[in-house]
N, C-alpha and C positions, 0 to 999 in steps of 0.2 A: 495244476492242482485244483481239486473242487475245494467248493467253498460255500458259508454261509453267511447271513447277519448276524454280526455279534454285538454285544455293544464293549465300549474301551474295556471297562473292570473284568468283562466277560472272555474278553482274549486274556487279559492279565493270566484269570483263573485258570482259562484250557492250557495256557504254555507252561505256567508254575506245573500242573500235572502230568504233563508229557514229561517235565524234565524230569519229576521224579520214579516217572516210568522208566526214563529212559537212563537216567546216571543213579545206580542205586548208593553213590557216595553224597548225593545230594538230598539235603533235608531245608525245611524252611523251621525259623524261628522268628518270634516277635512278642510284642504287648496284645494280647487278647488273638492271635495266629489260629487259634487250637477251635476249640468248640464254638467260639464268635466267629468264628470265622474272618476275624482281619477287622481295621475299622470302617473299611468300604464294602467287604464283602470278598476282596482276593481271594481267601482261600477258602472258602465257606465250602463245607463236603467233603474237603481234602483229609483230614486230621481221619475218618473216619476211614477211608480208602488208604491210607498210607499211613499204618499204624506205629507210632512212635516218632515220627519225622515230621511231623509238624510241630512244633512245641512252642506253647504257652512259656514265656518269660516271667521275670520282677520288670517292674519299672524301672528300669535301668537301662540309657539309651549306650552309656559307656560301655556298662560292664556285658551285654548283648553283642556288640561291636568288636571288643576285645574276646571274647569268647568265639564269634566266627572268625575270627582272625587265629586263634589258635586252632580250631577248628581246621582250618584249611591248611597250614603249616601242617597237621598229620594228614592229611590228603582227603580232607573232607570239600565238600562243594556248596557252601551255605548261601542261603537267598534269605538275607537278611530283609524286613519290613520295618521303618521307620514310620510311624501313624502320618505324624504330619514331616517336612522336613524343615519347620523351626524347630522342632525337638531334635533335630541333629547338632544343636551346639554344645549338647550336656557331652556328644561322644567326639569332640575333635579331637583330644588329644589321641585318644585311641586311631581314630580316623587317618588324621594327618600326618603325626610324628611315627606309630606304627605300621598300618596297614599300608599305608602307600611308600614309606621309608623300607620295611621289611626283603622286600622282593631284591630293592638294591643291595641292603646291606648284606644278604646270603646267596644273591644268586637263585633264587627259587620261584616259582608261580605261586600266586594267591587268588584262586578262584573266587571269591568274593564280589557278591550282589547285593545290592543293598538299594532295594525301592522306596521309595519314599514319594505320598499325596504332595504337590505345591503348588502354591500361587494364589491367588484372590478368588472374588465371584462369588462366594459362597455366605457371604456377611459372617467369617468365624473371628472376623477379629484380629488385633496384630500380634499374637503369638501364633498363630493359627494360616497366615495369607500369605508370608514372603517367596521371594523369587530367591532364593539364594544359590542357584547353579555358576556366578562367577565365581563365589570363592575358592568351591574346589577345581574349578579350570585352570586356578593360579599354583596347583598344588603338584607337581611330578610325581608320576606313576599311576594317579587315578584319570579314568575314561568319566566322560559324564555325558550323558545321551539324556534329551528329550521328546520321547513320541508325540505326535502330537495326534494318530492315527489309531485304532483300534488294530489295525494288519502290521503296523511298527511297533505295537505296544508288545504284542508276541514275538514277532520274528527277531526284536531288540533284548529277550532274555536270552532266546539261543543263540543269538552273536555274541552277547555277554557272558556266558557261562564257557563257550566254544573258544573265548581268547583267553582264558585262563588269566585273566588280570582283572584286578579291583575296578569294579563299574557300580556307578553310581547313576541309576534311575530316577529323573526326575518326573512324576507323572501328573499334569494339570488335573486336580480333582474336578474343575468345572467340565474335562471332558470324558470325565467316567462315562456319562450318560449317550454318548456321543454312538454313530451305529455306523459300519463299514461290512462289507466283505471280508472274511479273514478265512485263508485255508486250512480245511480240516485236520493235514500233516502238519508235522515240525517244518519249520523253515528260516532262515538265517537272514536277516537283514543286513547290509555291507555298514557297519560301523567306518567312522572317518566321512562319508559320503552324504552330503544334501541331496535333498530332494528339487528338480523341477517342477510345480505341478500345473504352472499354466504357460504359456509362453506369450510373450506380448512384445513391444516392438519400441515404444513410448518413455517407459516406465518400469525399473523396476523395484518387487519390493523383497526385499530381505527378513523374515519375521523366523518365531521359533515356538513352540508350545503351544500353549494358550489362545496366542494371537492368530495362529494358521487361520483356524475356522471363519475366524472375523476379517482376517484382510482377502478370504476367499471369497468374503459374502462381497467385499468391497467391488473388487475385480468383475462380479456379477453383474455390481450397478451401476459400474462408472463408464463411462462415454470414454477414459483414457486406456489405449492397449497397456498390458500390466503383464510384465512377466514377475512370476512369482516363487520365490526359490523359500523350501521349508529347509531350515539349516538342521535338526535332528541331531548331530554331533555338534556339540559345545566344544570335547578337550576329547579327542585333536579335531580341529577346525578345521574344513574343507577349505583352503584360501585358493586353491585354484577356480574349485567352484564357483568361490563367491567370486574370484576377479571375473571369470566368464559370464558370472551371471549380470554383473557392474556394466559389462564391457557390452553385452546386448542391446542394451539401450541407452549408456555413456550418463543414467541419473539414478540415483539410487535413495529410496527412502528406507532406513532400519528400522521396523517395528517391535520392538520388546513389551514386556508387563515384566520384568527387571530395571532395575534403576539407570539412569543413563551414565550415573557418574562411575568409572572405572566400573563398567557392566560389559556385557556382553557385546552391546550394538557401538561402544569406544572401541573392542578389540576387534571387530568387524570393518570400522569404519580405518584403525591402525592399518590393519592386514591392507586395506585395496592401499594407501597413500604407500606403506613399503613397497607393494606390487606395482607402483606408476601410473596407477587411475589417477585420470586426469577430470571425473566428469564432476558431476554437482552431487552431493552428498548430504543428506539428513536423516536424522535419528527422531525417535518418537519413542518415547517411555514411558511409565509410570511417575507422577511425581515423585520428588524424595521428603517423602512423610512415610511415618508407619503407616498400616492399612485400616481403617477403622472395620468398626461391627458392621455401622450404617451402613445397609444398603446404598441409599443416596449417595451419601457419603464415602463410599469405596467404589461408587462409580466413577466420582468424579475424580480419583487419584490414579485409575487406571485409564489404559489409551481408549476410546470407543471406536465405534463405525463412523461415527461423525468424525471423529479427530481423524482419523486416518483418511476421508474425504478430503477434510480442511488441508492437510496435510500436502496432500495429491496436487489440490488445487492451486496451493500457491506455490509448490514448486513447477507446475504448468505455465504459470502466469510471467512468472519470473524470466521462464526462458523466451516466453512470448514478448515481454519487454526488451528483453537486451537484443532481439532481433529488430 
């Protein structure tokens, strides 16, 4: 497939449009969707080329949520926009006890998307920064995917839309700006399925979002081989993946920007000791504090380059001792 540079928001934009080329049951709705164009810019153009199917909402993250939820019960295909996703708390009832309840209780598909900006970087603040992709991973019948790619960010709508079940998009705002290769057709990326993206021999690291870009920078400048696996699907967890990936190199460091307590990089670290990994295992998180405005200060709550160095390092040293 050809292809060009995009940057992340800019794949976002091209696959929202194709879908709506291409499923004329599918309409996007949100807070400011319409003539603003999104609050990053997602759908900026669209409202204009797809007349009546983009649609400006109320501030209303529930009653937005329950409305594509009925939406899709009549055989609609909604690609729900949540600005930030700490504003996804106003919608869980609707979220959790419905949308992801619904499909069990009648037997039915609920095509339902629902993207949403998350995580730090940006100094917005703690209503504005959190990581909250564990809670709905705890939740049956919602999918929860994090791109952390410009070519995932697209090819992860039309796997989402193509499996007819409730997904939840979590997209790091810090990597809007971020610029890959993306092909100019539609195309499907394998939901359930991590990514390899470097292979090493030493070390490996397990990260998801946010952190890709930064434990790739790592992998760049450290002296230890590093195999490096982007997990991409949160619910359902590639646990084969990750024991393979575990098993590579027998040490395995978790990097997240989610919290480490009953987070992500706990049910990653679960999954290998159920599976019989037997090697050495560590996690690396965000503190657990809210996230401040400070720049400075919301550096120093999330993981850096240097932490994941320090990281490396002294689980290097460690095994260097006990030998």
């Amino acid at each position: 497939m050809s292809g060009r540079e995009l940057t992340y928001i800019e794949a976002v934009r091209e696959g929202l449009a194709q879908i709506l080329e291409r499923y004329p049951e599918s309409f996007i709705l949100g807070e400011d969707v319409g003539a603003y164009g999104g609050a990053f810019g997602a759908s900026l153009g669209l409202a204009e080329r797809f007349s009546g199917r983009v649609l400006d909402t109320p501030i209303s993250e529930a009653a937005i949520t329950g409305l594509a939820t009925g939406a899709a019960l009549l055989g609609k295909r909604p690609i729900l926009e949540i600005q930030f996703s700490d504003f996804v708390t106003v919608a869980m009832d609707q979220l959790v006890n419905q949308l992801a309840k619904i499909p069990y209780l009648m037997n039915c598909e609920l095509p339902v998307i629902i993207r949403m900006a998350t995580g730090a970087g940006t100094g917005a603040g703690v209503q504005h920064s959190q990581s909250l992709e564990a809670w709905f991973s705890h939740i049956p019948g919602l999918q929860v995917i994090e791109p952390s790619t410009p070519y995932d960010a697209k090819g992860a709508l039309f796997a989402a839309i193509h499996s007819n079940k409730p997904t939840l998009i979590f997209e790091p705002k810090i990597l809007y700006k971020e610029v890959a290769q993306v092909p100019i057709q539609p195309y499907l990326v394998e939901l359930g399925r991590s990514r390899v993206l470097v292979t090493g021999e030493e070390l490996t690291i397990i990260t998801v979002g946010s952190m890709v870009p930064l434990c790739q920078q790592v992998v760049n400048s450290s002296l230890v081989s590093i195999h490096l696996l982007d997990l991409f699907s949160i619910a359902p967890l590639d646990r084969a993946g990750i024991l393979k990936a575990a098993e590579k190199t027998g040490r395995v460091l978790i990097v997240t920007e989610s919290y480490g307590y009953f987070g992500i990089a706990a049910e990653v670290m679960a999954s290998l000791i159920e599976q019989g990994f037997k090697g050495e295992m560590r996690r690396l998180t965000s503190q657990f504090s809210p996230i401040p405005a400070s720049k400075h200060l919301e550096q120093a709550i999330i993981p850096s380059q240097e932490d994941i160095l320090r990281a490396i390092k002294g689980m290097m040293n460690e095994n260097k001792n006990e030998k």
